[in-house]
C-alpha positions in Angstrom: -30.6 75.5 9.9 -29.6 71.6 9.6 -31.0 70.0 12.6 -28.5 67.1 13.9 -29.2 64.0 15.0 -29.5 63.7 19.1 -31.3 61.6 21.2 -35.0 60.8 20.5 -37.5 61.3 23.3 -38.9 58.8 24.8 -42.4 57.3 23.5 -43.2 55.8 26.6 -41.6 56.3 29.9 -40.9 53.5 31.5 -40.6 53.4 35.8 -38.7 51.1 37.8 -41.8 50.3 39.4 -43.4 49.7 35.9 -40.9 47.2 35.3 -40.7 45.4 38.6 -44.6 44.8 38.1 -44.0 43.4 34.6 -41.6 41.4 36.1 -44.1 39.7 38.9 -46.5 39.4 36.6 -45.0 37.7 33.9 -41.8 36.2 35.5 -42.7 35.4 38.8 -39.8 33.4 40.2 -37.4 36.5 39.1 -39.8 38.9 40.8 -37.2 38.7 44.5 -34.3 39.2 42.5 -32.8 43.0 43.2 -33.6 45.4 40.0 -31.5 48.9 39.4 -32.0 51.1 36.8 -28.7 50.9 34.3 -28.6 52.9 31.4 -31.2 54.6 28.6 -30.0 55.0 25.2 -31.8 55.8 21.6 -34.1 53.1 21.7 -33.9 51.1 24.9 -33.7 51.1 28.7 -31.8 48.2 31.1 -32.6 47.6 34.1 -29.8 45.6 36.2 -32.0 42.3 37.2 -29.8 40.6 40.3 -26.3 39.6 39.5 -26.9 37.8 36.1 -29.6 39.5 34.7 -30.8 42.3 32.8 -34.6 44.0 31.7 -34.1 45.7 28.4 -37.2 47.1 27.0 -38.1 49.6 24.2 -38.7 53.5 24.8 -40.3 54.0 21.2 -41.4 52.1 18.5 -38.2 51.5 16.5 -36.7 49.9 19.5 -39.5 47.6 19.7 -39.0 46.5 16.2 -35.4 46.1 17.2 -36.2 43.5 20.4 -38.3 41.8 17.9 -34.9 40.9 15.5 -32.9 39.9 18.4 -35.3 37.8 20.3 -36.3 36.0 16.6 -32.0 35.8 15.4 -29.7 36.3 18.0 -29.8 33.0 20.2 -29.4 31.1 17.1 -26.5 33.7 16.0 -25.1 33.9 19.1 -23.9 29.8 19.4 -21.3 30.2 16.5 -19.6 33.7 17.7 -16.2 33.5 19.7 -17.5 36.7 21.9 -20.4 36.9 24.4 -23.7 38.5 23.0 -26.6 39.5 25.5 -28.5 36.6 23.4 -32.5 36.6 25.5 -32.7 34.2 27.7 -36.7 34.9 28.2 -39.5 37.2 26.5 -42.0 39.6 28.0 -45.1 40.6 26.3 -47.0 43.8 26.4 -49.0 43.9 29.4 -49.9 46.5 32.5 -50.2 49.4 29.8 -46.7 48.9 28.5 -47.2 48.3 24.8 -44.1 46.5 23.1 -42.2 42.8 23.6 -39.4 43.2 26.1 -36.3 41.1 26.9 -34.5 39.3 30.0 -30.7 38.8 28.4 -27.9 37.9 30.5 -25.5 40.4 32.1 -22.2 41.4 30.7 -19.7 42.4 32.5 -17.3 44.5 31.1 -17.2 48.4 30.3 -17.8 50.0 27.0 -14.6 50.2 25.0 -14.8 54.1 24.5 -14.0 53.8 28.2 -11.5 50.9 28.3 -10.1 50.7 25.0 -9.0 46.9 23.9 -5.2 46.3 23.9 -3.3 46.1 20.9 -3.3 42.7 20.1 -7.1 42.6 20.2 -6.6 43.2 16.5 -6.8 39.9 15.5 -9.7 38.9 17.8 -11.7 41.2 16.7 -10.9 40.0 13.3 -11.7 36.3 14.1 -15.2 37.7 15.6 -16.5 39.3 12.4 -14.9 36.1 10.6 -17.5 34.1 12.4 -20.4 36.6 12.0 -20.1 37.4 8.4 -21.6 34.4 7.0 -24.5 34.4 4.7 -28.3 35.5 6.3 -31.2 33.7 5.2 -33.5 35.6 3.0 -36.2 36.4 5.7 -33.2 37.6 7.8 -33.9 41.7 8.8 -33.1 44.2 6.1 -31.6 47.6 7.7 -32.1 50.5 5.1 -29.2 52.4 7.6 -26.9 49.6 7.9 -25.0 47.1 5.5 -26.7 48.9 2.7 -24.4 50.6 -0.4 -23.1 53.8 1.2 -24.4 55.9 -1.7 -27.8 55.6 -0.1 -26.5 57.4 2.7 -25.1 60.0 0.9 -28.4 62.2 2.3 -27.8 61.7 5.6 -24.1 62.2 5.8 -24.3 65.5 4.3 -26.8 66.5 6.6 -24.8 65.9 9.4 -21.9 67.3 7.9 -23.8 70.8 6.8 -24.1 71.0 10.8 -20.2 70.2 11.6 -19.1 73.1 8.8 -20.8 75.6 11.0 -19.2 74.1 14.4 -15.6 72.8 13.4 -13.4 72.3 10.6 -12.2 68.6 11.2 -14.0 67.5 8.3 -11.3 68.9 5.8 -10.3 67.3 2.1 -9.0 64.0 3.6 -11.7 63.0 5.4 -13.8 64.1 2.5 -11.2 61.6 0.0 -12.0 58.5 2.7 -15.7 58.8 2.2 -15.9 58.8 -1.8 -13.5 56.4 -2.0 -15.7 54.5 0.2 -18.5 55.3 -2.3 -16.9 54.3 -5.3 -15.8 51.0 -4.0 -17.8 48.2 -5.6 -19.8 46.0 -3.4 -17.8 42.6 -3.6 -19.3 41.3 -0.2 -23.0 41.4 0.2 -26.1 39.4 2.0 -24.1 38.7 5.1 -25.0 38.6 8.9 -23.8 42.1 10.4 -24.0 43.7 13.8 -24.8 46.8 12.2 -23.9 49.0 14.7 -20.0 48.3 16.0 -19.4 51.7 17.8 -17.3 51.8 21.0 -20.7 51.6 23.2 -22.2 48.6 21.6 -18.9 46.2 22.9 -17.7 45.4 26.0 -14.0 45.0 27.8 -12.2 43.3 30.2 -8.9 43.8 31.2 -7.8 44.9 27.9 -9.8 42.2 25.9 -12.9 42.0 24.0 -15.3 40.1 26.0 -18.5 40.9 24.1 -20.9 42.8 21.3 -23.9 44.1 22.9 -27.3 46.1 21.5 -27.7 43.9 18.1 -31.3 45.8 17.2 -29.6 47.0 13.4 -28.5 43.1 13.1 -29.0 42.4 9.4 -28.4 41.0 6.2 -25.9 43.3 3.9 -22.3 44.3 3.2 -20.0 43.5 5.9 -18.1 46.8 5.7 -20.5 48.7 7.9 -19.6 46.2 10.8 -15.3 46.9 9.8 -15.6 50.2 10.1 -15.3 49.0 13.8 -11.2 48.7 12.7 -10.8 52.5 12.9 -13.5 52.9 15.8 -12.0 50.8 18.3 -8.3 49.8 18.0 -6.1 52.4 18.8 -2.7 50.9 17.8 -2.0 51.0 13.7 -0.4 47.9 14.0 -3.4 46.1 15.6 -5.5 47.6 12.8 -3.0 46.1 10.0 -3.4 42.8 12.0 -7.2 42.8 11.8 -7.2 43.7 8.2 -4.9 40.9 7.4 -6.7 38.4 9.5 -9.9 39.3 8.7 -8.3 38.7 4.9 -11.3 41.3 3.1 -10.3 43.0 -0.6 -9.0 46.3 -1.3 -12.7 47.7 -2.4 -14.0 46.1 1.0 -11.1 48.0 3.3 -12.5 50.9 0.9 -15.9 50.7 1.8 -15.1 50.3 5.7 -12.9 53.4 5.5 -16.2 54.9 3.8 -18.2 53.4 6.8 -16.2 54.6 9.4 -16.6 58.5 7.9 -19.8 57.9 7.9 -19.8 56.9 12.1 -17.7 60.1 12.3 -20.2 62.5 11.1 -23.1 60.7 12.3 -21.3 60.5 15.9 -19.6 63.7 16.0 -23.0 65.6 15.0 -24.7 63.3 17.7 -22.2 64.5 20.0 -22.4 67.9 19.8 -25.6 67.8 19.9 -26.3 66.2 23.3 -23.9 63.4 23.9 -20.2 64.8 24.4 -18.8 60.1 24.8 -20.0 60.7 20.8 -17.6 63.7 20.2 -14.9 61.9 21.4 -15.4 58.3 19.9 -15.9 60.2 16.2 -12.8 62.8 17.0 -10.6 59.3 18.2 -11.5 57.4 14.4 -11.1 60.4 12.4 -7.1 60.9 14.0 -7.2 57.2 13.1 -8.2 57.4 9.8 -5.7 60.2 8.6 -3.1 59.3 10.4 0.2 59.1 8.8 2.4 57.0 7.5 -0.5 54.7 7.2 -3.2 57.0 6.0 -6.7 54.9 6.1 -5.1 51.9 8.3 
């Protein structure tokens, strides 16, 4: 049977005592500051660091290589983008057993927009944000073989996931199915850009209805911009805020495809995820895919 994807196990389990003594050791002045253990995910763990702080440091090797692309790109990145980023503020080197380079970042307030969705007019900042990120990335900027990449070369993975979902639900039906080759078949007009790589309602942050700020950066890279507009469908609820983005962001018909390709692809991915192990997943991927066929304007 198709395995899905679901959350890796941990390489290295990391303590709250492990990290205070990193901390100490390497940061001294911040070793009085309060620390709380905040969230784990795929490939990191925060730890809450006093009031303007945050620890985040790798629980397997990806993740590590991931820490290593924002520490090197993101506070130069960071200076030109209209939202907050958690841009580190200090490094931390393997030390006291713990094997991989770790971050200090700022803290973010805000909650995830899967759990306070953006208002409607947030169309046309989030629009303005990828304006100001999609710029072109130096050759030695990080390559992402998952992310900004032709979505052909992904065509593996997305039937994988979706030879799971047959067996669990029929919400992948002939229109969904329509999104994603036209997505494939859309020729790559926009390419060798900056991208988040991973725009998903967990990775950004609200406050009182508004964006405030893109977090987790670790698929940053340099490729089509699409994969980061698929974010269109993921987090604005409203059609009209969705048209509004689309115009203000100002991208051609094949690069609207592509996104609409994109976003499938994050409602596979997600909705396997989520039924798997992760049931916020289910619901982010069930959310786009009413989005995406949604009439009148089927694919806005």
């Amino acid at each position: 049977m198709t395995k899905p994807s679901k959350t890796p196990a941990a390489e290295f389990e990391i303590s709250l005592d492990l990290v205070a003594r990193l901390i100490a050791s390497q940061h001294p002045d911040l070793s009085p500051l309060a620390l709380t253990f905040e969230a784990s995910g795929w490939d990191n763990v925060m730890y809450r660091l006093g009031d303007q702080l945050a620890v985040r440091l790798p629980r397997r090797t990806l993740g590590a290589q991931f820490i290593q692309s924002e520490q090197t790109w993101l506070p130069t990145l960071a200076t030109r983008l209209p939202l907050l980023t958690p841009a580190p503020v200090r490094q931390g080197v393997p030390d006291l057993g713990y094997p991989w380079t770790w971050s200090i970042v700022p803290w973010l307030e805000g909650r995830t927009a899967d759990l306070d969705p953006p208002d409607a007019e947030q169309g046309a900042v989030l629009a303005a944000f990828f304006r100001a990120l999609h710029h072109p990335a130096p050759p030695d900027a990080p390559s992402n073989p998952m992310r900004g990449v032709p979505l052909a070369s992904r065509r593996e993975m997305f039937n994988t996931q979706l030879n799971f979902l047959r067996s669990r639900t029929d919400l992948i039906n002939d229109r969904a199915m329509a999104i994603w080759e036209a997505g494939v078949a859309a020729p790559m007009d926009l390419q060798g850009l900056w991208i988040h790589g991973d725009p998903h309602p967990r990775n950004v942050l609200v406050r009182d209805g508004r964006l405030a700020a893109f977090i987790d950066w670790g698929d940053m890279a340099r490729g089509d911009p699409a994969t980061d507009l698929s974010a269109v469908w993921m987090l604005l609820e409203d059609p009209t805020a969705r048209r509004a983005a689309m115009e203000a962001y100002g991208a051609s018909t094949a690069t609207w495809a592509r996104a609409r390709g994109w976003a499938m692809y994050y409602v596979v991915v997600l909705l396997a995820a989520g039924l798997a192990d992760d049931p916020r997943m289910t619901r982010i991927a069930e959310k786009t895919l009413a989005r995406l066929l949604s009439p009148p304007e089927s694919g806005l």
